[in-house]
C-alpha positions as CSV (number, residue, x, y, z in Angstrom):
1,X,-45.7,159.4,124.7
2,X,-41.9,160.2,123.9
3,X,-40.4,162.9,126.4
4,X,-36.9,164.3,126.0
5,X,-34.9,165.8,128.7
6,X,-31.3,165.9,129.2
7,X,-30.1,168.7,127.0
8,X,-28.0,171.4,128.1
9,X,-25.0,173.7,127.0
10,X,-21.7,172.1,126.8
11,X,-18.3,173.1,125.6
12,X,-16.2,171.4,122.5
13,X,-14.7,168.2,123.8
14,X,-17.8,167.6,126.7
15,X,-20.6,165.0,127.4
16,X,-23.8,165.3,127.4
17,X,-26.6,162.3,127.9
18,X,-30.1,162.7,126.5
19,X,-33.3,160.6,127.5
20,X,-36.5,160.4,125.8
21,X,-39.2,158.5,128.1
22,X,-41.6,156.2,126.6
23,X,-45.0,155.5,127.3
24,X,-48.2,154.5,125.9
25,X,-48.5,153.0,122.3
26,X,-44.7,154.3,121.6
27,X,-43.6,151.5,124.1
28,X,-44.8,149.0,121.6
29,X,-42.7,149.4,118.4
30,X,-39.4,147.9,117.2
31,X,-37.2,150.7,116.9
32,X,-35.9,153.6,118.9
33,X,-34.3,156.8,117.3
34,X,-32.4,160.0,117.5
35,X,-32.9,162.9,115.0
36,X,-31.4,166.5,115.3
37,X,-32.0,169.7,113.3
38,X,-30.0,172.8,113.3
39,X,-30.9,176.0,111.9
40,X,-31.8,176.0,108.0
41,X,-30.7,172.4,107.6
42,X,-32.6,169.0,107.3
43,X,-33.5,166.5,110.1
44,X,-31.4,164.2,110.0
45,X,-30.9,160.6,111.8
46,X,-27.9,160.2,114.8
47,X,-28.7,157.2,116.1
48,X,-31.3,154.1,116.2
49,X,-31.6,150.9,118.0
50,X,-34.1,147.9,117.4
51,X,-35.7,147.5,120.6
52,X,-38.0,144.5,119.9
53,X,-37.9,141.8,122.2
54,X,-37.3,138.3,120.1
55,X,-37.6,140.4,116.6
56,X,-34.4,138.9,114.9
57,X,-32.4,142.3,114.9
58,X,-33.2,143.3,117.9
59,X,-30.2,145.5,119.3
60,X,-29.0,146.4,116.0
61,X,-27.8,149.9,116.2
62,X,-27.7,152.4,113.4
63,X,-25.2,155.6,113.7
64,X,-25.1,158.2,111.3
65,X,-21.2,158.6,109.8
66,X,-20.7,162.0,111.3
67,X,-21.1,160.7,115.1
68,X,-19.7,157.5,114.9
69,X,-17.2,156.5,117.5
70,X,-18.6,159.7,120.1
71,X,-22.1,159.0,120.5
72,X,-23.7,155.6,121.8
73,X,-27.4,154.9,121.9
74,X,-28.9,152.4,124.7
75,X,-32.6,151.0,125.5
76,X,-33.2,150.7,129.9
77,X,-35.9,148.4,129.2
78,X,-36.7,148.4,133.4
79,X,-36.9,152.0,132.8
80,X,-39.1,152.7,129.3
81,X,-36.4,154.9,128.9
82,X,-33.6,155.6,125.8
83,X,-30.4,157.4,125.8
84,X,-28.0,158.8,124.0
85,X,-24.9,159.6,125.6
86,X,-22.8,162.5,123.6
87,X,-19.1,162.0,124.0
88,X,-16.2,164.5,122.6
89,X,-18.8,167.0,121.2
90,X,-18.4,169.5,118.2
91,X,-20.2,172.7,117.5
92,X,-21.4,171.4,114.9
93,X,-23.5,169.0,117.1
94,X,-25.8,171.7,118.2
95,X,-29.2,171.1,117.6
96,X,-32.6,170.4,118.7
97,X,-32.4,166.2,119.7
98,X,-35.4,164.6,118.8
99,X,-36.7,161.1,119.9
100,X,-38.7,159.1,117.7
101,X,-40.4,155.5,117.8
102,X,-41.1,153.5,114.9
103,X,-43.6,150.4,114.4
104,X,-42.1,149.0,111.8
105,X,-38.9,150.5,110.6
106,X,-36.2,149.2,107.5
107,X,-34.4,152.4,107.3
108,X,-33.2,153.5,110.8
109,X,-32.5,156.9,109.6
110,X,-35.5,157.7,107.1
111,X,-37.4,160.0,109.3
112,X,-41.1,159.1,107.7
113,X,-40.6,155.5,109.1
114,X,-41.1,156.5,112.4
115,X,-44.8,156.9,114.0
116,X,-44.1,158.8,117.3
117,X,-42.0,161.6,118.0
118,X,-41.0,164.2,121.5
119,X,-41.3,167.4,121.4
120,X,-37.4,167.8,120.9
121,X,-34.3,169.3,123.9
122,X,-31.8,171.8,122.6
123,X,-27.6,171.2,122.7
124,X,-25.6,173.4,122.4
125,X,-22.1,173.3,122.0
126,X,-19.3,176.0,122.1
């Protein structure tokens, strides 16, 4: 129901866009997220946008202090489809990207509030 694809090699300083495609029971939740994990750490939330049509915060974005300013999440409603577009990229943004669709989410980067997740793309950046 969430399907990544996008990810790729990249050196320091590059772009890179990730998509996570969204179908079935996924489609109908109110908020869209990106987690990564890296090698012995944590999962950890990138990036979230409310995606409910009408819900009062919908198009509030969330962006984790460490990507702030580089990275910019976006909802193609015509195309059940999320992004994250990666811009000056670090090493230290390598990781497995992970999509993930909440129901009913208060804390955008709490990874137990979301329902639905993909099956994850690898960056990596050198």
């Amino acid at each position: 129901q969430l399907v990544e694809s996008g990810g790729g090699s990249v050196q320091a300083g590059g772009s890179l866009r990730v998509s996570c495609a969204v179908s079935g029971a996924a489609y109908r939740t109110n908020c869209m997220g990106w987690f990564r994990q890296s090698p012995g750490k944590e999962r950890e939330g990138v990036a979230a946008m409310y995606t409910a049509g009408g819900s009062p915060n919908s198009g509030n974005t969330f962006y984790a202090d460490s990507v702030k300013g580089r990275f910019t999440i976006s909802h193609d409603t015509a195309r059940n489809t999320v992004y994250l577009q990666m811009n000056s990229l670090k090493p230290e943004d390598t990781a497995i990207y992970y999509c993930a669709a909440g129901e009913w989410v208060a804390a955008p980067d709490r990874e137990s509030e979301y329902n639905y997740w993909g099956q994850g793309t690898q960056v990596t950046v050198s």
